[in-house]
C-alpha positions, 0 to 999 in steps of 0.5 A: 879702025882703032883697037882697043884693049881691056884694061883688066887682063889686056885683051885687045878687041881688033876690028878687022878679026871681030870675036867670032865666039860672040858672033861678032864680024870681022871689020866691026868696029868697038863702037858698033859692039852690043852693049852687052858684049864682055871681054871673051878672057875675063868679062868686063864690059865695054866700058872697062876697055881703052883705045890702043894708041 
């Protein structure tokens, strides 16, 4: 699965660690996120993220 990193503050959203601050499971991949989800660091929205290449 491909990770992606918040273009604000660098965070990278892996896939197979999920975020478990926003009860998000392990192997959920970006797409799969609520639409609500926000960087844990700094809370920019998904749409403020790139895939990792």
């Amino acid at each position: 699965m491909t990770k992606y990193v918040c273009d604000a503050c660098g965070y990278i959203y892996d896939p197979e660690v999920g975020d478990s601050d926003a009860d998000i499971a392990a192997g959920t991949s970006f797409d799969d996120l609520p639409e609500d989800w926000v960087c844990p660091l700094c809370g920019v929205g998904k749409d403020g993220f790139s895939p990792v290449e």
